[in-house]
N, C-alpha and C positions, 0 to 999 in steps of 0.2 A: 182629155180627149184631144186628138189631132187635128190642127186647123188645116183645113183642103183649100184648094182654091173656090171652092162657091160660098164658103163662108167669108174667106177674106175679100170676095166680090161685094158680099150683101153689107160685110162693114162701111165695105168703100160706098156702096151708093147711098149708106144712111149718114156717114161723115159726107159727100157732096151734098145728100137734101140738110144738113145743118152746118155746115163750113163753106161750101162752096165747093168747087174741081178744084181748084187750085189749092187749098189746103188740105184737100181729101188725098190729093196726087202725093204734097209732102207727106204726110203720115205715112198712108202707105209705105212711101219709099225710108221712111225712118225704121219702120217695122217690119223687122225681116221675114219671110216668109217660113218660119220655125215655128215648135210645139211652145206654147206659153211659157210650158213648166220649165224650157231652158232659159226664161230671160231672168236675169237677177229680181228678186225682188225687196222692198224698204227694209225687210227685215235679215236678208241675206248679207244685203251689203254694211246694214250694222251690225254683224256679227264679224261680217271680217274686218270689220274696223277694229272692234272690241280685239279679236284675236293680234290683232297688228299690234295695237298698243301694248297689249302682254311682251309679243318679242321684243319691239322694239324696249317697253321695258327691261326685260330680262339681258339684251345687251348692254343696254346703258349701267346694269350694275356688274355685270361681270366685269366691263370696262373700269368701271370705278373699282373694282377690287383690285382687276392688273394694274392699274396706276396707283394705289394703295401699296399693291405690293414693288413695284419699280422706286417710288420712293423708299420705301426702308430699304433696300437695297442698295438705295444710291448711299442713301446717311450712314449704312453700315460703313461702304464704301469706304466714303468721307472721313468715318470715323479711323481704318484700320488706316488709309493712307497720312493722316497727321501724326496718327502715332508712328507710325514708321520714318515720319519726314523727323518728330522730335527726337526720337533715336538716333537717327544716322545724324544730326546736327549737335547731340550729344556728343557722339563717339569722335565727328569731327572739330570741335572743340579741347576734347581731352586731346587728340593728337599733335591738333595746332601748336595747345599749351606745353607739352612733353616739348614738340619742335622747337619753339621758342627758349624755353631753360635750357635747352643742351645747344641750342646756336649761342646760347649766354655765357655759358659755362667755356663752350670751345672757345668762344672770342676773350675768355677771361683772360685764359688758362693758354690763348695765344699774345694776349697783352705783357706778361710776366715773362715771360720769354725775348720781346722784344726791348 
């Protein structure tokens, strides 16, 4: 049922006869002049608590699963980039060594000559 102004009057003069004007005046002015049923109530506002901690749940693990998933990605990573580092340190070894016996060979085979 709609609170009108001669009800929110008769509240105010029963908060002045047991609060006093001065505390009658504050409430009044806390309590807006609206139907009840739009003010939240103890049970309203623990349900969107409960519904808050759901999402916020439900972010907190999808977060955990993309950072779940960014790490193996990175160790994949990790992984293909050493093996490629030990390849190409391979291949640059065997060329070095090839380099080396044939600067060996030329300087031999220009020693015998001189």
């Amino acid at each position: 049922m709609p609170v009108d102004e001669a009800r929110r009057h008769a509240l105010y003069t029963k908060l002045e006869q047991g609060l006093g004007a001065e505390e009658a005046e504050t409430f009044m002015q806390l309590t807006p002049p609206t139907e009840w049923t739009h003010l939240a109530t103890h049970q309203d506002v623990t349900n969107l608590r409960i519904e808050l901690e759901a999402r916020i749940e439900n972010v907190r693990v999808g977060l955990e699963a993309r950072i779940d998933g960014l790490e193996t990605d990175l160790r994949a990573t990790e992984a293909r980039l050493i093996g490629e580092l030990h390849r190409l340190l391979r291949l640059q070894t065997i060329w070095l060594i090839g380099a080396i016996f044939t600067l060996a060979a030329l300087i031999l085979t220009a020693a015998k000559y001189l």
